[in-house]
C-alpha positions as CSV (number, residue, x, y, z in Angstrom):
1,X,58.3,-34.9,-64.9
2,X,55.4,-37.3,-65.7
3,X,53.6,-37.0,-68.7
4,X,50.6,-35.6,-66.6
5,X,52.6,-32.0,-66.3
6,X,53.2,-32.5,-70.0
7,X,49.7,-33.2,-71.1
8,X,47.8,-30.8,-68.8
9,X,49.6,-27.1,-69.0
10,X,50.3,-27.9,-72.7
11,X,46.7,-28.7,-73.4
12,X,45.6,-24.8,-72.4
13,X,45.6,-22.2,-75.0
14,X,49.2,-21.4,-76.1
15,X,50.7,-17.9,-74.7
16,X,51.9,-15.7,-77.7
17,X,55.2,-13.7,-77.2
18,X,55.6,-12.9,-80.2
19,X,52.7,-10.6,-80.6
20,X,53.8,-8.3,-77.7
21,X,55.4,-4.6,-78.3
22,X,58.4,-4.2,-76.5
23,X,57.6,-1.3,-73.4
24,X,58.2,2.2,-73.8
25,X,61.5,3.4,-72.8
26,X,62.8,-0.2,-72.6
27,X,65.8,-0.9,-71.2
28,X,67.2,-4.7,-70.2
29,X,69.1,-3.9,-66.7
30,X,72.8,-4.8,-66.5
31,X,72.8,-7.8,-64.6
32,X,70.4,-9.4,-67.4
33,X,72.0,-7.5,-70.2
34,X,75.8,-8.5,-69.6
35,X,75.1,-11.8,-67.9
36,X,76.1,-11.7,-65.1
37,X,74.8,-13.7,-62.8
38,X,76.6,-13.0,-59.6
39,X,73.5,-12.9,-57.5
40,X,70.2,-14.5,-57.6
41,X,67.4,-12.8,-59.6
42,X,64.6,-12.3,-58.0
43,X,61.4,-10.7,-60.1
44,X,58.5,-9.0,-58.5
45,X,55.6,-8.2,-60.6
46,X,53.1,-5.1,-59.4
47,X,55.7,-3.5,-56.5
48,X,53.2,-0.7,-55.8
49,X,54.9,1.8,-53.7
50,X,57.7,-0.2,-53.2
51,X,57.6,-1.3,-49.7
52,X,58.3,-5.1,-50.5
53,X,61.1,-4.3,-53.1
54,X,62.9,-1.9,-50.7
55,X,62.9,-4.0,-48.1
56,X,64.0,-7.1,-49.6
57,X,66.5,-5.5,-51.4
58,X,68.1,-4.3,-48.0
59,X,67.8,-7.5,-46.4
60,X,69.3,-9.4,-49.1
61,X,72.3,-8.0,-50.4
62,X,73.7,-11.3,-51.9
63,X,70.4,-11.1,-54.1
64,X,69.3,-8.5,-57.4
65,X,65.9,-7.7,-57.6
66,X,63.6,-6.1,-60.5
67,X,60.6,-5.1,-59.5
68,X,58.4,-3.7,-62.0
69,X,55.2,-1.6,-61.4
70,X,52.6,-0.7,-64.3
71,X,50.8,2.5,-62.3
72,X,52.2,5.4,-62.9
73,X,51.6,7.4,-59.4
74,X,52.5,4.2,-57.9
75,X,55.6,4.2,-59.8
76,X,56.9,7.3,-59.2
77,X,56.6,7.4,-55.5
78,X,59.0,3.8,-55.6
79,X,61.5,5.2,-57.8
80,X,62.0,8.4,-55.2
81,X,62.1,6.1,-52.2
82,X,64.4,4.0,-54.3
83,X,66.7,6.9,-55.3
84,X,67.1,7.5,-52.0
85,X,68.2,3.9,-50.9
86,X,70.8,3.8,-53.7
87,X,70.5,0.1,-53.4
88,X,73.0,-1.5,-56.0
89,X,70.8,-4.7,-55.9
90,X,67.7,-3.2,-56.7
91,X,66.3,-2.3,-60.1
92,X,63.2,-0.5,-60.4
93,X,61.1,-1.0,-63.2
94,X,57.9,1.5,-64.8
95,X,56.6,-1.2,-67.5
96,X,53.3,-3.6,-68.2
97,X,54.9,-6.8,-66.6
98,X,54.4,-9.2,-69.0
99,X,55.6,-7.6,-72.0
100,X,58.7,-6.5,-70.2
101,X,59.7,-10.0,-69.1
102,X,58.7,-11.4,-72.7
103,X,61.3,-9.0,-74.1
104,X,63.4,-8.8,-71.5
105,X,64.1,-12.0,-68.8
106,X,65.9,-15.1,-70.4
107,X,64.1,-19.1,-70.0
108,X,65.5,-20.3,-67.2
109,X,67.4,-17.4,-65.4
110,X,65.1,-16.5,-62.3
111,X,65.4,-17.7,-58.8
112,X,62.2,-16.4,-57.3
113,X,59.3,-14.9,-58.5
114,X,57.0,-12.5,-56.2
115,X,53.3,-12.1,-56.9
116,X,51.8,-9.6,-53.6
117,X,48.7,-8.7,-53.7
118,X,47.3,-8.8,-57.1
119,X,44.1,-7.4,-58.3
120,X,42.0,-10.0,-57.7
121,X,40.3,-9.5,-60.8
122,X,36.8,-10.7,-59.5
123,X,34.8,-9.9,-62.3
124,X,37.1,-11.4,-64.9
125,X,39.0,-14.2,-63.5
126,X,40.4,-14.8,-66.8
127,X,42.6,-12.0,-66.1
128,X,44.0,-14.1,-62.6
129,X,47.8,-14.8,-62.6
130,X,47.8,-18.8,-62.9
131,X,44.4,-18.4,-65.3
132,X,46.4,-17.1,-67.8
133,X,48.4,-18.2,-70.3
134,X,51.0,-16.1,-70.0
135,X,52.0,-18.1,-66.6
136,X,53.1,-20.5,-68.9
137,X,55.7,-18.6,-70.4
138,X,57.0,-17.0,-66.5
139,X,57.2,-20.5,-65.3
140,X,59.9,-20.8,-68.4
141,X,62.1,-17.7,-66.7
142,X,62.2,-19.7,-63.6
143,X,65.3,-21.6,-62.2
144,X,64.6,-25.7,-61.6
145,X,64.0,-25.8,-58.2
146,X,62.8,-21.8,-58.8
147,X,59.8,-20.2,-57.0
148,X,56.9,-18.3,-57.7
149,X,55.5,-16.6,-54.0
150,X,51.9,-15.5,-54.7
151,X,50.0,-13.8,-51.7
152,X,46.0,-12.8,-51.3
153,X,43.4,-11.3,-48.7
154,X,40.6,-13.3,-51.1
155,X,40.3,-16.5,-50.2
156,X,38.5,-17.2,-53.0
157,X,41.4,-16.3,-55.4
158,X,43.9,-18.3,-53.2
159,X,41.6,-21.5,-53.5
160,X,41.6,-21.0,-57.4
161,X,45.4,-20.5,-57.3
162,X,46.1,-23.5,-54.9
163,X,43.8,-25.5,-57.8
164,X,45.1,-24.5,-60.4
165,X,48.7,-25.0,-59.5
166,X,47.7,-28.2,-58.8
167,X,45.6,-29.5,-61.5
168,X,46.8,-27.8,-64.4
169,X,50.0,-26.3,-63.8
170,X,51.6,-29.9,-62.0
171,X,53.6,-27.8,-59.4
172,X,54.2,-29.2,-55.7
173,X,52.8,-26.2,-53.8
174,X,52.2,-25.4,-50.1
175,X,49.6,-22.7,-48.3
176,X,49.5,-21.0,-45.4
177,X,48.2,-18.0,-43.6
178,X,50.6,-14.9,-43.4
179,X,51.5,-13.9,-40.0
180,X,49.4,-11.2,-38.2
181,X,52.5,-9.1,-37.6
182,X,53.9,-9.1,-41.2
183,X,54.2,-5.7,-42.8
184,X,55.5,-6.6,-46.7
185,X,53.5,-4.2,-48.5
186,X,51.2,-1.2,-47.5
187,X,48.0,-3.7,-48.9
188,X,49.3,-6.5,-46.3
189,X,49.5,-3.9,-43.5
190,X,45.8,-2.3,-44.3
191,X,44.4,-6.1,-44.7
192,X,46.6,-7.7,-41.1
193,X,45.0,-4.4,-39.1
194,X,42.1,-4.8,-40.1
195,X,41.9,-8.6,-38.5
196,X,41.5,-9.8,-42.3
197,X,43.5,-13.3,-43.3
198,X,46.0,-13.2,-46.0
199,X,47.3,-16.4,-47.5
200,X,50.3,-17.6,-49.4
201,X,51.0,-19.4,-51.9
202,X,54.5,-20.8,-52.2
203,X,55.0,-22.8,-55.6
204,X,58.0,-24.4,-56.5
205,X,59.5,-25.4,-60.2
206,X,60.9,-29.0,-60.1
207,X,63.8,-30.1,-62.0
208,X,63.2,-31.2,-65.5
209,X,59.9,-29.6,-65.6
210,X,59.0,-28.7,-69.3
211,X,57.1,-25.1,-70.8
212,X,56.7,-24.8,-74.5
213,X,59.1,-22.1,-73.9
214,X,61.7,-22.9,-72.7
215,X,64.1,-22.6,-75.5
């Protein structure tokens, strides 16, 4: 990478593992735990319900996903539903995102990353997914050639992302607008029906492109 990507993402305020708790009831999931990598590792961050995470996981059995949800109710509901799928590729986690893949998702280790329908965090857009420094230290977990898939019914949080993977975190990125009929998660269903737009973001992790974590 040019010295651009260097200068401008390392130029923000430095992200600071170190001063994150490990989850309650943490656990680091075989296929991280042992190493082995026989399938891709695919992350998603806020699963909800699970409709996303069960899905993929059925329609890609060469790939292992974690999908970790924070809410509780929300939780509970996708660990039921993912009981009763039984799907070997599919691990299902209740934890705050970010301190579970501080303490538990090696540099360099994940294929694809899965972002769906964040809180847009309107009134503190500090709090945004590429505002933070923390997205930093995820673009260390990625793969070269890895991807982080970010998708949003508010345009005005899509145009911020687009800029700000542009600008400051120096990835090649492409947007579009999801298709009317897709049916991902329950939010992307309620938004489609309603007539609403939802965009994506699809960002992608060159080779040889440097984190200050990636050791």
């Amino acid at each position: 990478m040019s010295d651009n990507n260097e200068l401008s993402h390392q130029q923000t305020r430095a992200f600071q593992p170190q001063k994150l708790s490990p989850p309650r009831n943490f656990v680091i999931p075989n296929i991280i735990k042992e190493n082995k990598y026989n399938a891709p590792l695919i992350v998603e961050i806020g699963a909800g319900k699970g409709k996303h995470a069960l899905s993929f996981a059925e329609q890609n059995p060469d790939k292992h996903l974690i999908a970790i949800e924070r809410t509780r109710n929300k939780f509970d509901a996708f660990a039921k539903l993912a009981t009763a799928q039984n799907a070997l590729n599919l691990d299902a986690i209740h934890a705050d995102a970010i301190a579970w893949i501080v303490h538990a998702v090696p540099a360099n280790s994940v294929a694809k990353i899965f972002i769906l329908y964040p809180n847009p965090e309107q009134h503190n857009p500090n709090q945004q997914w590429l505002n933070m420094p923390f997205f930093e230290f995820l673009l260390s977990r990625l793969q070269d050639d890895g991807e982080v898939v970010l998708a949003t019914n508010i345009e005005a949080y899509m145009d911020n992302a687009e800029q700000q993977a542009t600008q400051i975190w120096c990835l090649p990125n492409t947007r579009y607008k999801v298709p009317s009929d897709s049916q991902r998660t329950h939010f992307e269903v309620k938004y489609l029906a309603r007539g609403e737009t939802c965009w994506e973001l699809n960002i992608h992790k060159p080779k040889g492109y440097k984190t200050r974590f990636d050791d």
